[in-house]
N, C-alpha and C positions, 0 to 999 in steps of 0.2 A: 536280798538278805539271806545268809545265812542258817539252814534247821541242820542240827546235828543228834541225834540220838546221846543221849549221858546215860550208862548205866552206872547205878550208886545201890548202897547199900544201908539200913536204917540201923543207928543207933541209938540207945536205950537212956544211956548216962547223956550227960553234958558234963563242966567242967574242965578246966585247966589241966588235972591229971590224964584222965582219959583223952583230951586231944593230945598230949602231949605223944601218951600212947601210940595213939594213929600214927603219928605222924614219923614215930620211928618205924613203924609196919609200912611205910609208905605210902600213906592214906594222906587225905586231909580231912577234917573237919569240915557239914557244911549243914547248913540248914532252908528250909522250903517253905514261905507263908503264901498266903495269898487274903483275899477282902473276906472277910466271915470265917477264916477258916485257921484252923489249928496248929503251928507250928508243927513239921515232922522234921528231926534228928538226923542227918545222911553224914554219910563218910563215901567221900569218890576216891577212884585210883590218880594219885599224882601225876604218873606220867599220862598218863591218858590225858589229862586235864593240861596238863604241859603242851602236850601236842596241839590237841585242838585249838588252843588259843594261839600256838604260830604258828597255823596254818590258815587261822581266817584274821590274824596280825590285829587283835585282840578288839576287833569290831563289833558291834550286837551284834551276838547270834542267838537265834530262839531253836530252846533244847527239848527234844522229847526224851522226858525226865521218866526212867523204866525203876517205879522205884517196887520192891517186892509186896507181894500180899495187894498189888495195886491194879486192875483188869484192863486199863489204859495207862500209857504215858502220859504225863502230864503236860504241857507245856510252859517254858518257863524262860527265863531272863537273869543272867545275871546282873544282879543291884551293888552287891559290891566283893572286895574281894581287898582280903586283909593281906601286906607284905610285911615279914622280918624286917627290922628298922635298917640292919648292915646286910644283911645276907641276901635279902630278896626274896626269901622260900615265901608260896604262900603259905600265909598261915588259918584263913577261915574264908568262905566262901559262904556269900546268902544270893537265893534264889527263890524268884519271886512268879509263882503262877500267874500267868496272864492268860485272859479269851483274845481268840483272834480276830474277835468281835468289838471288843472293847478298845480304845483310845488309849497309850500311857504313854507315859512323859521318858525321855531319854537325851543321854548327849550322844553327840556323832560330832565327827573330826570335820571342820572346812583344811580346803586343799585350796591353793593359789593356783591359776593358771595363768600360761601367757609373761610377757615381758613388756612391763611399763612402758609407755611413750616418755615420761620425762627421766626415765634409768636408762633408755637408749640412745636418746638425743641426748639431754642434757647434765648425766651423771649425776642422777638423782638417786636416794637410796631407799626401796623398798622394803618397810617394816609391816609385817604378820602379826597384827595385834591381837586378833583373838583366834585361837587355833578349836575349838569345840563351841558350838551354840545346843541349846536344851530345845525339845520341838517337842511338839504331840501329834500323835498319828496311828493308825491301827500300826497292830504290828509289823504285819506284812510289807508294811508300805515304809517300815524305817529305811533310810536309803545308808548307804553304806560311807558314803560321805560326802559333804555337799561341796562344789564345784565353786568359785569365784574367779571370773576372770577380770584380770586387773592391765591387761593390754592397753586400756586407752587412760589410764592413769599419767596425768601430768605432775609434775611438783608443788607439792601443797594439795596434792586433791587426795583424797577419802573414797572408802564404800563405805557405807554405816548397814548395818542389821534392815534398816527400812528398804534400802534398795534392793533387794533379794526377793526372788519368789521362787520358792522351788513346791513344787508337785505335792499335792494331797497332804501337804506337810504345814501344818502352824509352828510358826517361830516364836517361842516363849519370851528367850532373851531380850533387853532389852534394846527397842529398835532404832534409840541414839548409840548404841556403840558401836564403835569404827571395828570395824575385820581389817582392812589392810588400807595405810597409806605409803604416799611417798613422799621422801623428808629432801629439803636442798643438799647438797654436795656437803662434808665436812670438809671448813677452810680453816686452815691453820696459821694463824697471826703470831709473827713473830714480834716479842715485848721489846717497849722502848729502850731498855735498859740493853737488850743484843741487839740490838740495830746499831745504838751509839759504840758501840764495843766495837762491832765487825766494823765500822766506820774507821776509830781511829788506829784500830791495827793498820789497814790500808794505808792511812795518812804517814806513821812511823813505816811501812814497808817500801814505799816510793821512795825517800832520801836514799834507801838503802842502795836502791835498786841502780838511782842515778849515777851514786858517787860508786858503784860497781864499774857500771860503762865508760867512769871517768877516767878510773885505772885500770883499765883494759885499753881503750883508746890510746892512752900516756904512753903504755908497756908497748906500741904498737909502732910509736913515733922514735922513742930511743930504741928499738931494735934498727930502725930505719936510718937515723945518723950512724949507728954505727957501721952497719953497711955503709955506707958512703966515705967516712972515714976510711 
């Protein structure tokens, strides 16, 4: 897992105008709670914030949060993070103190591994039904993303949520939902209505074809008398 230092800085206001503000100084808006404790006001630098999330490909990471007037960094999580509806900028960010003592709840991405038995033998198709499960575990021990391997998947068969065990980690999700199957082949039925069609074009293409070779044959016989003449 992931610790990166975030240095940020405290704001006084809240409001629409005032982020708006920030956000043209290239800031964002963000805010810090935690259990018993008092919302603090932050504003972080954009590109910093830019970076660090593509450089750990926007995975939990836990931040030592430097925020001023503060004798420790905090540590902390981000919970959520608000995007522009078309643009994508973000636009607010909340971050949640946690102990590394204490259990929290978070999602994390499953990864598919491996290549099905019935997609290799029998051209079955491999659908990724659920791409993040919700777990509880200390912090430390959030794994970065949990592994399935679906190699021995035949056609028609399932993983569900229950079959999994991974390490120091409870799985919240529900443990009837399928993570990855594999579906039969897509067969494509051609309707009765073009079957009979392609049918009797053939039917009307063969007289054609006959009384071709009849007059070709014919043209082959009177070239032939007349030679002989």
């Amino acid at each position: 897992m992931a610790e990166v230092t975030l240095e940020v800085e405290k704001r006084e206001i809240g409001g629409k105008g005032p982020a708006k503000r920030l956000r043209a100084q290239g800031k964002i808006p963000a805010v810090i709670y935690g259990h018993g404790e008092e919302s603090v006001l932050l504003s972080l630098d954009a590109k910093n914030l830019h970076a660090i999330l593509h450089a750990h490909g926007g995975e939990n990471i836990i931040f030592d949060v430097k925020i001023p007037g503060h004798k420790k960094a905090i540590k902390a999580i981000i919970r959520e993070v608000q995007h522009h509806p078309s643009r994508g900028d973000i636009l607010h960010v909340d971050l949640q103190h946690i102990s590394m003592k204490e259990k929290i709840i978070v999602q994390v991405p499953v990864f598919l591994v491996g290549s099905p038995l019935g997609v290799r033998v029998k051209g079955g198709i491999l659908q990724h039904v659920l791409h993040e499960l919700e777990i509880e575990c200390l912090p430390g021990d959030i794994p970065e993303h949990i592994e399935v391997n679906v190699s021995e998947l035949d056609v028609g068969d399932s993983i569900h949520i229950q079959d999994l065990t991974v390490e120091k980690v409870k799985i919240i999700t529900d443990p009837q939902r399928s993570v990855a199957t594999v579906v039969p082949p897509t067969v494509i039925k051609v309707p009765v209505e073009e079957e009979v069609m392609v049918a009797e074009e053939e039917e009307l293409e063969e007289p054609e074809l006959i009384e071709k070779e009849r007059g070709e044959k014919g043209e082959e016989r009177t070239k032939k008398e007349e030679e002989k003449e």
